[in-house]
Chimera marker file (.cmm) of the C-alpha trace (Angstrom):
<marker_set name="trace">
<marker id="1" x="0.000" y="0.000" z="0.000" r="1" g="1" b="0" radius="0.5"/>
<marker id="2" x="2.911" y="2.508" z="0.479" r="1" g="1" b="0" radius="0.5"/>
<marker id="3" x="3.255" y="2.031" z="-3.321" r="1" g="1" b="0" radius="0.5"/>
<marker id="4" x="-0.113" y="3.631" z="-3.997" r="1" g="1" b="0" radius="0.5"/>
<marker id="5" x="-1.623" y="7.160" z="-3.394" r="1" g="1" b="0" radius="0.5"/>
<marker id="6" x="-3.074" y="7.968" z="-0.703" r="1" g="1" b="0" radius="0.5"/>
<marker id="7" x="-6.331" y="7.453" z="-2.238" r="1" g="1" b="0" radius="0.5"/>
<marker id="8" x="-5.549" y="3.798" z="-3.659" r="1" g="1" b="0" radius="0.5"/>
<marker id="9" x="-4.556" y="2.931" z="-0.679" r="1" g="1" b="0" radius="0.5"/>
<marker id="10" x="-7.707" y="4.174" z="1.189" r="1" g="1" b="0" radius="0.5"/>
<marker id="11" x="-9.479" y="2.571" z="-1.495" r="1" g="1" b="0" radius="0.5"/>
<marker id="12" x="-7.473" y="-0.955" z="-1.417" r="1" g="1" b="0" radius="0.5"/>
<marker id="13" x="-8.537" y="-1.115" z="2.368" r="1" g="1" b="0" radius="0.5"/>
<marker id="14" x="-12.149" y="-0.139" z="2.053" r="1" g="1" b="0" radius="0.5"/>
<marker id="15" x="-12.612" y="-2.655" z="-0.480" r="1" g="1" b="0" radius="0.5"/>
<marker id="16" x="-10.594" y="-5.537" z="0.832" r="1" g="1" b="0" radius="0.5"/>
<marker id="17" x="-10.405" y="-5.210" z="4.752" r="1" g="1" b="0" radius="0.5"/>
<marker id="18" x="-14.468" y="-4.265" z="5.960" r="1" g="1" b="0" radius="0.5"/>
<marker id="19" x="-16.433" y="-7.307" z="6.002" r="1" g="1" b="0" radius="0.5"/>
<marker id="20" x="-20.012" y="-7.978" z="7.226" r="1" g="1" b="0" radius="0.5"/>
<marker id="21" x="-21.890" y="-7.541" z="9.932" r="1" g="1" b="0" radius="0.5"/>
<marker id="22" x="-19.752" y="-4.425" z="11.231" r="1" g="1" b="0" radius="0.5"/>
<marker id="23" x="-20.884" y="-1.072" z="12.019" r="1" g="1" b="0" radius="0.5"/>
<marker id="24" x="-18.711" y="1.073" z="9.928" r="1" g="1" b="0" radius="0.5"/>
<marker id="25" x="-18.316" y="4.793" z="10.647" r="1" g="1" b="0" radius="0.5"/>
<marker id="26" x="-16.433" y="7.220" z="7.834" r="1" g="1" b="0" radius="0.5"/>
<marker id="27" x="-15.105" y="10.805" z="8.155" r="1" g="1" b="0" radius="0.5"/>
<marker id="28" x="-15.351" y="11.955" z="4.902" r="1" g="1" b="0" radius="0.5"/>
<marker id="29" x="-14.132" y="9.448" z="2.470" r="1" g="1" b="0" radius="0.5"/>
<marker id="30" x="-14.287" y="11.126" z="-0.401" r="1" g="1" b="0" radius="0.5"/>
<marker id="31" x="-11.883" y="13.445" z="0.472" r="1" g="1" b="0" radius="0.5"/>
<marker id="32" x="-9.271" y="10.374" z="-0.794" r="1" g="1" b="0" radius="0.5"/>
<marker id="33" x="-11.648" y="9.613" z="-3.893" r="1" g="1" b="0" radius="0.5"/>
<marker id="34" x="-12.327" y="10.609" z="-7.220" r="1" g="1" b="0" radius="0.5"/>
<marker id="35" x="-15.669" y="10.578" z="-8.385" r="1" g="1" b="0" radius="0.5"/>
<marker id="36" x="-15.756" y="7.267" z="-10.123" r="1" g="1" b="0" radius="0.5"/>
<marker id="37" x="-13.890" y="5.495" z="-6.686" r="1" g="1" b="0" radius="0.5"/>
<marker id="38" x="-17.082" y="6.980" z="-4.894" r="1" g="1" b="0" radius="0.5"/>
<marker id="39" x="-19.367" y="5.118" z="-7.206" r="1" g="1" b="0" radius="0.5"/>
<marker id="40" x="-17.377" y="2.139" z="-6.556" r="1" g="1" b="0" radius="0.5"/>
<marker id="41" x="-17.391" y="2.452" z="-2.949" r="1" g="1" b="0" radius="0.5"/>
<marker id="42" x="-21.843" y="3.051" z="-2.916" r="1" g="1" b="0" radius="0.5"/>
<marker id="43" x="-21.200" y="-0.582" z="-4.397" r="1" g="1" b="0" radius="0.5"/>
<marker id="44" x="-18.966" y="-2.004" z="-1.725" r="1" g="1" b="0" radius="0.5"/>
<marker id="45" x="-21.340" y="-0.331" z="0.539" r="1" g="1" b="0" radius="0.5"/>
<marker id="46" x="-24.349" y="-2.200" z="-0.742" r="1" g="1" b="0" radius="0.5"/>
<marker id="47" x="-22.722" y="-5.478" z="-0.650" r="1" g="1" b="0" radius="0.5"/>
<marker id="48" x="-22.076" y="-4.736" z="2.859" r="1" g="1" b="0" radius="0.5"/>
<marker id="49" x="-25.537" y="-3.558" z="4.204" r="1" g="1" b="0" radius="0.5"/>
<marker id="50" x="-26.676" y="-6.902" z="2.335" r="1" g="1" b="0" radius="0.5"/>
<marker id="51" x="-24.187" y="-8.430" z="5.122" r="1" g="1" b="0" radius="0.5"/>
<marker id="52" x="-25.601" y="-6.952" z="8.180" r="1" g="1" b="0" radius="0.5"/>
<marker id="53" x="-23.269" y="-3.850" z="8.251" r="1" g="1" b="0" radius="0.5"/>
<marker id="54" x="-24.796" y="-0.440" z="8.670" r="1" g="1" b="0" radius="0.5"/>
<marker id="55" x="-22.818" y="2.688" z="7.966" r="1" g="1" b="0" radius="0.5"/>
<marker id="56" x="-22.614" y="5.980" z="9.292" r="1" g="1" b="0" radius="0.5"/>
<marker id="57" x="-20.658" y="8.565" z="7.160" r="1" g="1" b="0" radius="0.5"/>
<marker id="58" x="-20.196" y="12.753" z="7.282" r="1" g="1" b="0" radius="0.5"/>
<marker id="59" x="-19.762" y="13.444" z="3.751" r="1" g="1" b="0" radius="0.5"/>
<marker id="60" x="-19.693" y="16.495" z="1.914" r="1" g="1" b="0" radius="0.5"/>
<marker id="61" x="-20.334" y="14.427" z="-1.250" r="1" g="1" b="0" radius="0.5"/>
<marker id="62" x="-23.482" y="14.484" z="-3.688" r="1" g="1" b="0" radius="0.5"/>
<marker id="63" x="-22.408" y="11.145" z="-4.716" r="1" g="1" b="0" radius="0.5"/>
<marker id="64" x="-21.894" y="9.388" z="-1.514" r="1" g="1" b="0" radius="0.5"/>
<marker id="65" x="-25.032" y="11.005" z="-0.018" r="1" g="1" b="0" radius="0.5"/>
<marker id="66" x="-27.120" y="9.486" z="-3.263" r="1" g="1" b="0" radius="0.5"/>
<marker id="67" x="-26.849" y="5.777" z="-1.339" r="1" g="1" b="0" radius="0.5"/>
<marker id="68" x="-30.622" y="4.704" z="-1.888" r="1" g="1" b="0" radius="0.5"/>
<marker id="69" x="-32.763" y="5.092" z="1.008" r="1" g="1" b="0" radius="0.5"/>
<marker id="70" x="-30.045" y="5.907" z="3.182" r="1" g="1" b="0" radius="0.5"/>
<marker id="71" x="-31.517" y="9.083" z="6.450" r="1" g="1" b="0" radius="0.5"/>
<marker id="72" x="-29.431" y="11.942" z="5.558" r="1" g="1" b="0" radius="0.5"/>
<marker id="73" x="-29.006" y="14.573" z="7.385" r="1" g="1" b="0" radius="0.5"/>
<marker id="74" x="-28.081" y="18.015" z="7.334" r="1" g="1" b="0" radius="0.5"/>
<marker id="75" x="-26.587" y="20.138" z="9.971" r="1" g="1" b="0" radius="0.5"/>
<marker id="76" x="-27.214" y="23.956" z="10.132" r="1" g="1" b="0" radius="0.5"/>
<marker id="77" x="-28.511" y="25.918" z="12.760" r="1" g="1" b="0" radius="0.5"/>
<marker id="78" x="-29.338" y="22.433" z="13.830" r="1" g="1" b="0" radius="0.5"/>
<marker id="79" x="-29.173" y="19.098" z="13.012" r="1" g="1" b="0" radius="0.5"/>
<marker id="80" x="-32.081" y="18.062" z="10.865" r="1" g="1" b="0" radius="0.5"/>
<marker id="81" x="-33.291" y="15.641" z="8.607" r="1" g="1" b="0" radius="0.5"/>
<marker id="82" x="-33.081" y="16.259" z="4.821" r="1" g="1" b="0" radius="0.5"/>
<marker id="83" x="-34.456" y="15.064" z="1.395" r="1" g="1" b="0" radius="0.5"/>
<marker id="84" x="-31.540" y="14.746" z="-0.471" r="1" g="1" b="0" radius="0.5"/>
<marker id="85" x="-32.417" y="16.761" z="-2.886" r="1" g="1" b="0" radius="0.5"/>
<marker id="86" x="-32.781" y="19.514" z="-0.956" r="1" g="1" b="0" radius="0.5"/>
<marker id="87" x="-29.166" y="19.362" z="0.826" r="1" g="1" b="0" radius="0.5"/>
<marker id="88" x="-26.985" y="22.537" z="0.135" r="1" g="1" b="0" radius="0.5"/>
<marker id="89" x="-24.224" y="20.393" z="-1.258" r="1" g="1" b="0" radius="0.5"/>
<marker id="90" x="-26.503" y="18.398" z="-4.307" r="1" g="1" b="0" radius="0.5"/>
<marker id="91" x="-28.249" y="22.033" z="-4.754" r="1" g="1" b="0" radius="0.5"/>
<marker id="92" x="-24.261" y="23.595" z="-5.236" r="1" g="1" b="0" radius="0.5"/>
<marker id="93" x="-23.255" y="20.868" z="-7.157" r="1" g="1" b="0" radius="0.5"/>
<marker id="94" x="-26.001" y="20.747" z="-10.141" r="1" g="1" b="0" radius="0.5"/>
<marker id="95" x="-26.131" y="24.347" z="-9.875" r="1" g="1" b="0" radius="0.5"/>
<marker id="96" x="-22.400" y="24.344" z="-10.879" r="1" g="1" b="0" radius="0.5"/>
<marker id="97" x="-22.773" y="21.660" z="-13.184" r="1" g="1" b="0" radius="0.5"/>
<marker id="98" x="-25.725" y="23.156" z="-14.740" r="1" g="1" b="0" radius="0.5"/>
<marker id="99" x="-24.622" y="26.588" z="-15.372" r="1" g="1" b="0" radius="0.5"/>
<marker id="100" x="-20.818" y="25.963" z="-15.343" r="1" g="1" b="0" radius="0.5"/>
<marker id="101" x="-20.011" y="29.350" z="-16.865" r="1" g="1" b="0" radius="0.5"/>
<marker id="102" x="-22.744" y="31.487" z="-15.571" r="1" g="1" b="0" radius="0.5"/>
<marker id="103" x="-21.065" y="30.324" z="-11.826" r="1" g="1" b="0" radius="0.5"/>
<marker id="104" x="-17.078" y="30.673" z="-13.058" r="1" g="1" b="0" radius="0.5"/>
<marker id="105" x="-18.397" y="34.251" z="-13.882" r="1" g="1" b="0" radius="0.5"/>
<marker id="106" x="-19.575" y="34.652" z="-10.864" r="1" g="1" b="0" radius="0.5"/>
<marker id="107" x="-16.804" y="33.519" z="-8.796" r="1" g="1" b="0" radius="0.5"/>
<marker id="108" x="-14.287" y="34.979" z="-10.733" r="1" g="1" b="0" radius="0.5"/>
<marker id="109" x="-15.351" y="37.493" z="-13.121" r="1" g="1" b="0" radius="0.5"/>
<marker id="110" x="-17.057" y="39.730" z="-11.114" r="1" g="1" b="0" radius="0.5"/>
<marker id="111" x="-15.789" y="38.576" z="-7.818" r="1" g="1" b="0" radius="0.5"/>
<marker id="112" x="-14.822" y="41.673" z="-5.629" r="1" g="1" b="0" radius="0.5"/>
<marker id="113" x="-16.644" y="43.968" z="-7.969" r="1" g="1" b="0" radius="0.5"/>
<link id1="1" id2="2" r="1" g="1" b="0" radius="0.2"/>
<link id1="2" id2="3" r="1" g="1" b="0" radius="0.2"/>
<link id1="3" id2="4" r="1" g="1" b="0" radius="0.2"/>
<link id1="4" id2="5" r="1" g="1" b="0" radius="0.2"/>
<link id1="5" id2="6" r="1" g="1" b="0" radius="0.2"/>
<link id1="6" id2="7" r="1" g="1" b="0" radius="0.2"/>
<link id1="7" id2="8" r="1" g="1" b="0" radius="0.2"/>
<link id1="8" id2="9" r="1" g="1" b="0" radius="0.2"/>
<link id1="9" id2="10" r="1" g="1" b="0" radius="0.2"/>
<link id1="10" id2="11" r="1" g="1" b="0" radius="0.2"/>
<link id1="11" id2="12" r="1" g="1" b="0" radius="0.2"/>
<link id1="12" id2="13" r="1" g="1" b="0" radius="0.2"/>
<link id1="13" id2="14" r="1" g="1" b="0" radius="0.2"/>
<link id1="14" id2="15" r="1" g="1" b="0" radius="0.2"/>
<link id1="15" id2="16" r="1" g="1" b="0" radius="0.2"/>
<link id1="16" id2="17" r="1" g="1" b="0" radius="0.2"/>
<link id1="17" id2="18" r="1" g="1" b="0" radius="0.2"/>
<link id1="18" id2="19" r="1" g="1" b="0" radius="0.2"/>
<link id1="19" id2="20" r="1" g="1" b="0" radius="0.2"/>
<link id1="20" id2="21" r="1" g="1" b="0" radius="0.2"/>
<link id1="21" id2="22" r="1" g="1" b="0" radius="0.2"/>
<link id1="22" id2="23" r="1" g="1" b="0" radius="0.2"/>
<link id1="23" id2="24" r="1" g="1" b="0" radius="0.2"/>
<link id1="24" id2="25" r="1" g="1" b="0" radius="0.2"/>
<link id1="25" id2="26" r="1" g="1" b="0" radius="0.2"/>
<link id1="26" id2="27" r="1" g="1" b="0" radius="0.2"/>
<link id1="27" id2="28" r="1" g="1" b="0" radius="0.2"/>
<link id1="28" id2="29" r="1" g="1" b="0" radius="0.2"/>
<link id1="29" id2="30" r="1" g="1" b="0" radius="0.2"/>
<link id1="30" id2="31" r="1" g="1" b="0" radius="0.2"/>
<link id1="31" id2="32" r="1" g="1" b="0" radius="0.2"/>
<link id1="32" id2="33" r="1" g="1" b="0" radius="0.2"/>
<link id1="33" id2="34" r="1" g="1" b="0" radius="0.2"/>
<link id1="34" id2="35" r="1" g="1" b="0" radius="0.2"/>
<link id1="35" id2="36" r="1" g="1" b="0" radius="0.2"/>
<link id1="36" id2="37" r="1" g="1" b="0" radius="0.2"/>
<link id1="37" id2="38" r="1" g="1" b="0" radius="0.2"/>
<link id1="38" id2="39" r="1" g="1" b="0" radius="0.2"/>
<link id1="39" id2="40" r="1" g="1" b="0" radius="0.2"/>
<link id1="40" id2="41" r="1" g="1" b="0" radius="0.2"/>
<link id1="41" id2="42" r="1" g="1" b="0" radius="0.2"/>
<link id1="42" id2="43" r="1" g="1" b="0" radius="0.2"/>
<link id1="43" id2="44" r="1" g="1" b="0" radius="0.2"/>
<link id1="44" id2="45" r="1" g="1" b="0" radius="0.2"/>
<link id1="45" id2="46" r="1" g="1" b="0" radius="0.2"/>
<link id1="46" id2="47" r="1" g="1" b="0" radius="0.2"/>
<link id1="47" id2="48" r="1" g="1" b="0" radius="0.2"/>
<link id1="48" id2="49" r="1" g="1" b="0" radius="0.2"/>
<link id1="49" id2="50" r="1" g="1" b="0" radius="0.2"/>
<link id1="50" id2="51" r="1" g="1" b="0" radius="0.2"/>
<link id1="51" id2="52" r="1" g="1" b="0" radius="0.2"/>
<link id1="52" id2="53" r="1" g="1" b="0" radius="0.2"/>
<link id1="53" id2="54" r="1" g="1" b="0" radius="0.2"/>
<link id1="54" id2="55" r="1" g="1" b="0" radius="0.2"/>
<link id1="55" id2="56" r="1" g="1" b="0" radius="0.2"/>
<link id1="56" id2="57" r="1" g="1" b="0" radius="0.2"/>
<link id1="57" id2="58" r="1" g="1" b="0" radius="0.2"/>
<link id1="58" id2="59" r="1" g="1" b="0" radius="0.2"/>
<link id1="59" id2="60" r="1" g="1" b="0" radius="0.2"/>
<link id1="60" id2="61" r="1" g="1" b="0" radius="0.2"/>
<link id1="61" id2="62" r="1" g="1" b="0" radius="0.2"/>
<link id1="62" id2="63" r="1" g="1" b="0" radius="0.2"/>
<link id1="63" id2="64" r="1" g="1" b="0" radius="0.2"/>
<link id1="64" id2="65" r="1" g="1" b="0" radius="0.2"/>
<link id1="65" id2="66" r="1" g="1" b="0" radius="0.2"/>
<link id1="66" id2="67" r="1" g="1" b="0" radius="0.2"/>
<link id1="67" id2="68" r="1" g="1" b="0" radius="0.2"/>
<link id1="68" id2="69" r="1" g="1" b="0" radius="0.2"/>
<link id1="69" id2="70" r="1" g="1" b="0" radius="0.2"/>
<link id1="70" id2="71" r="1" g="1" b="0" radius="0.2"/>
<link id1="71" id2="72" r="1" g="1" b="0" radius="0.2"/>
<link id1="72" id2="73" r="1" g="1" b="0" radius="0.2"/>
<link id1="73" id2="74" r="1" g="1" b="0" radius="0.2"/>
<link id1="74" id2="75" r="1" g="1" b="0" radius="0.2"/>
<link id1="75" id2="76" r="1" g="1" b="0" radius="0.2"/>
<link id1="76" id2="77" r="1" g="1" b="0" radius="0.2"/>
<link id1="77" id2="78" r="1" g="1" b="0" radius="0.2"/>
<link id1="78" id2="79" r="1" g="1" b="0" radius="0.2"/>
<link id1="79" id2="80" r="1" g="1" b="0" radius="0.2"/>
<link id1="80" id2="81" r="1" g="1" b="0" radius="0.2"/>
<link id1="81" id2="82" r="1" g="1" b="0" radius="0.2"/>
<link id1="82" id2="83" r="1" g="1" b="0" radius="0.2"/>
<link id1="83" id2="84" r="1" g="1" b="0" radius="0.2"/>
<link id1="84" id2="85" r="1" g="1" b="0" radius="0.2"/>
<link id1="85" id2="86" r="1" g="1" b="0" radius="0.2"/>
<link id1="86" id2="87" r="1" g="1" b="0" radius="0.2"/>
<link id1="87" id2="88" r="1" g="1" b="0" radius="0.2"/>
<link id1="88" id2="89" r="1" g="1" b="0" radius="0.2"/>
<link id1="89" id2="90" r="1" g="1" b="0" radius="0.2"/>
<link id1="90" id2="91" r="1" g="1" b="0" radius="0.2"/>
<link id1="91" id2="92" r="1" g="1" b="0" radius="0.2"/>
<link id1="92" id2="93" r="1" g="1" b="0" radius="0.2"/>
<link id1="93" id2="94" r="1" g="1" b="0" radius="0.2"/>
<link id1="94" id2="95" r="1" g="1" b="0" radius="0.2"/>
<link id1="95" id2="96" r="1" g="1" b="0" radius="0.2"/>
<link id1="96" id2="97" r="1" g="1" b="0" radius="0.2"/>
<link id1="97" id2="98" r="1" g="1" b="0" radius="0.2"/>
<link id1="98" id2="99" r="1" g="1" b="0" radius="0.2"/>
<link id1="99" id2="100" r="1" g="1" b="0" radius="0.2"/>
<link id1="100" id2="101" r="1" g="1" b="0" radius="0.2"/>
<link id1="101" id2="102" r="1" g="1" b="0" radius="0.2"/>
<link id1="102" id2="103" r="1" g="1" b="0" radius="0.2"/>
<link id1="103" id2="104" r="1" g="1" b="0" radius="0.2"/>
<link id1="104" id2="105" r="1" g="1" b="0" radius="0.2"/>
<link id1="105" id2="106" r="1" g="1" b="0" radius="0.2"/>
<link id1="106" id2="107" r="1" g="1" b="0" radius="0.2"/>
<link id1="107" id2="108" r="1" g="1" b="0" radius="0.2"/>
<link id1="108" id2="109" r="1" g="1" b="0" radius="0.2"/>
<link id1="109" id2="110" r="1" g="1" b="0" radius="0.2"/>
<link id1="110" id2="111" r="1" g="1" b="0" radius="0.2"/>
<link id1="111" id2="112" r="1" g="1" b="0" radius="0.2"/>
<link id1="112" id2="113" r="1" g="1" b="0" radius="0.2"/>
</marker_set>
């Protein structure tokens, strides 16, 4: 593993080491993945809830947070809750990817104007 990045390696252990039946909690695991290792760990996650294993993850990730019928919630003034649709970080994402330009002009065009 000291031969891979930092996110390989993450990725090596997620895949290989958790097994079923555990109660598996992440900080933020996509911080060490691109978007397509994401996908690939909703997989590994799915195989392991159809072992017994339940997850708990903070996650600042569209992706990770679209794990089917998965509670997510949302912490602003309070935790609470939320359709994840309605999350800040899936509404800033497809806003972004929607209107890539319109936001680049935005954020740096007319930023400090």
């Amino acid at each position: 593993m000291h031969e891979q990045s930092h996110g390989e390696s993450f990725f090596s252990v997620f895949m290989n080491r958790l097994t079923g039946g555990g109660l598996y909690i992440l900080d933020e695991p996509e911080a060490a993945l691109s978007p397509s290792r994401q996908m690939s760990m909703i997989s590994k996650i799915h195989e392991l809830v159809g072992l017994d294993s339940q997850f708990i993850i903070a996650t600042h990730s569209p992706i990770i947070m679209g794990y089917p019928d998965s509670t997510v919630y949302e912490i602003k003034d309070k935790l609470e809750v939320a359709a994840y649709e309605e999350t800040e970080n899936y509404q800033i994402m497809k806003s972004f990817i929607n209107n890539r330009s319109k936001m680049l002009s935005i954020l740096i065009d007319d930023f400090g104007k």
